[in-house]
N, C-alpha and C positions, 0 to 999 in steps of 0.2 A: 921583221922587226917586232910583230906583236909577243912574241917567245920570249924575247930579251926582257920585254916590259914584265911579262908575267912571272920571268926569274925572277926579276927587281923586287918585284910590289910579294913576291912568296918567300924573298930573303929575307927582306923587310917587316913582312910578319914574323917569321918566325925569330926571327932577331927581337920583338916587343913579346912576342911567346915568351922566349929565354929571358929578355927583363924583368915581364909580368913573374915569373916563376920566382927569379929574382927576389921579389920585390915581399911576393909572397913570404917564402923563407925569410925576410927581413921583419915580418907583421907587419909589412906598411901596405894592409890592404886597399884603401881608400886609393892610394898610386897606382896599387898593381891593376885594378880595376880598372881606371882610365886607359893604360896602360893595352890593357889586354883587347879593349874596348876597342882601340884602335888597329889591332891585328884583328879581332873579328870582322870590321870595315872593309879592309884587305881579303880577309878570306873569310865569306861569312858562311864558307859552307865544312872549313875545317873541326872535327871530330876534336882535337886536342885544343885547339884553343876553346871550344866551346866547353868543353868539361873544364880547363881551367877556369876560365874568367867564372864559370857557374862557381868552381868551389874558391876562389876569391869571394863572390855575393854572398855566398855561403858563410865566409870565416870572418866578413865584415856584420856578420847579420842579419843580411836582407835578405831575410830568405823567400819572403812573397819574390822579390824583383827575380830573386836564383829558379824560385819555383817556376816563374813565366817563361824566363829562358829559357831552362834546361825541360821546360815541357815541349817547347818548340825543337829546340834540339833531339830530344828522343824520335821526335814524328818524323825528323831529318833523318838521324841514325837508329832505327830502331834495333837493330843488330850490337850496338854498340853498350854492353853490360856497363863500362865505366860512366858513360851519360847517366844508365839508369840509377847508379849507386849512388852519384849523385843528385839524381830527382830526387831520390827517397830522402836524402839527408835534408833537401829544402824543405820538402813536403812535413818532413818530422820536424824541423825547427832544434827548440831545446827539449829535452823529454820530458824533463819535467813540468813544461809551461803548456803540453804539447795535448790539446782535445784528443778524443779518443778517434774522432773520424779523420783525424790529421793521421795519427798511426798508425788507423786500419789502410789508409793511403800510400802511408809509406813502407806498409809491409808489402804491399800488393808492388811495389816499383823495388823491393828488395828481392822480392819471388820472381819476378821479371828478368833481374839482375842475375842470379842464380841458377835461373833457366836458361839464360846465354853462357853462364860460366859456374859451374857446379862448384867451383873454388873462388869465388868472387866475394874478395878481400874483404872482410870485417862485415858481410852481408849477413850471416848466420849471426855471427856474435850481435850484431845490431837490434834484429829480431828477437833475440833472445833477452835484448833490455829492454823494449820494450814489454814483452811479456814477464818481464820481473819487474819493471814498474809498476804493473796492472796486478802483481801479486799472482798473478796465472803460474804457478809454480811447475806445472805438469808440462805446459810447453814450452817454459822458460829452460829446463832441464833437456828436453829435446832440439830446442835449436842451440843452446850449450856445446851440448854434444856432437852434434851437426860440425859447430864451429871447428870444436878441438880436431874435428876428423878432417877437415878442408886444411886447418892450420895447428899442426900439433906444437907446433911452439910460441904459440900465442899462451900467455900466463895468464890476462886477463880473463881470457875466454874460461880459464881453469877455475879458475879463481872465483868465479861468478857460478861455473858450473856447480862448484861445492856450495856454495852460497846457497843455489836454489834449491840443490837436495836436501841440505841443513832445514832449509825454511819448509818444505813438504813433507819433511819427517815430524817437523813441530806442529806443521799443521793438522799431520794426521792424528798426533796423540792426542793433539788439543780437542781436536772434536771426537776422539773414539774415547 
């Protein structure tokens, strides 16, 4: 009998999985949240729902509360590059509101990311804003580069990569 119950309470999660997802796609994070909140209860040691509800807290804004989860979850899955991807997203916040030792944190959980999965989705391009935030144009241009090469049909990635060498060529005339 106890199997039956564990199908139930595993269907039943992921059935608020696929709501939460749901719900997400909808922008009704605030729902998806709760939502997801409650398949974590059910399975609070599942890898997917825990990266979702994390980038639910995440897309809601909360990214201290995303940060504390998905710090717990990484320590659960450490293997698990999509956790880390979104550690760093909590950790980063908005980039532009974003202290420098928040970045340097979130680089280090995108290198993380990366080290589990050398093509690990928008990890490089991430890295590469924050270091054209900071104006760091020498290593903005190499995780750029990075990115284009993990994901050659990312535009963004291109787009920024010319950006940062545009802004290194100006910078070098300006001081030479």
């Amino acid at each position: 009998m106890p199997n039956s119950i564990d199908e139930t309470t595993q269907k039943r999660a992921y059935d608020l999985l696929s709501e939460g997802v749901r719900l997400i796609n909808a922008r009704r994070y605030g729902e998806a949240i709760q939502v997801l909140e409650e398949a974590h209860a059910l399975l609070p040691d599942d890898p997917d729902i825990m990266m979702t509800l994390g980038g639910a807290l995440i897309m809601a804004g909360k990214w201290n509360r995303a940060e504390r989860f998905l710090q717990r979850a990484v320590e659960m899955h450490p293997e698990n590059a999509r956790l880390w991807l979104n550690l760093a997203a909590a950790i980063l916040g908005r980039l532009e509101l974003s202290p420098r030792d928040r970045q340097d944190r979130a680089i280090e959980a995108y290198k993380k990311a990366i080290e589990l999965d050398p093509v690990a989705p928008s990890a490089h391009y991430n890295v590469g804003l924050i270091h054209a935030e900071r104006k760091d144009w020498d290593q903005a241009i190499q995780w750029f580069e990075d990115a284009v090469r993990a994901n050659p049909a990312d535009r963004d990635a291109r787009w920024w990569l010319e950006k940062a060498k545009k802004a290194c060529h100006e910078e070098a005339n300006h001081d030479g």
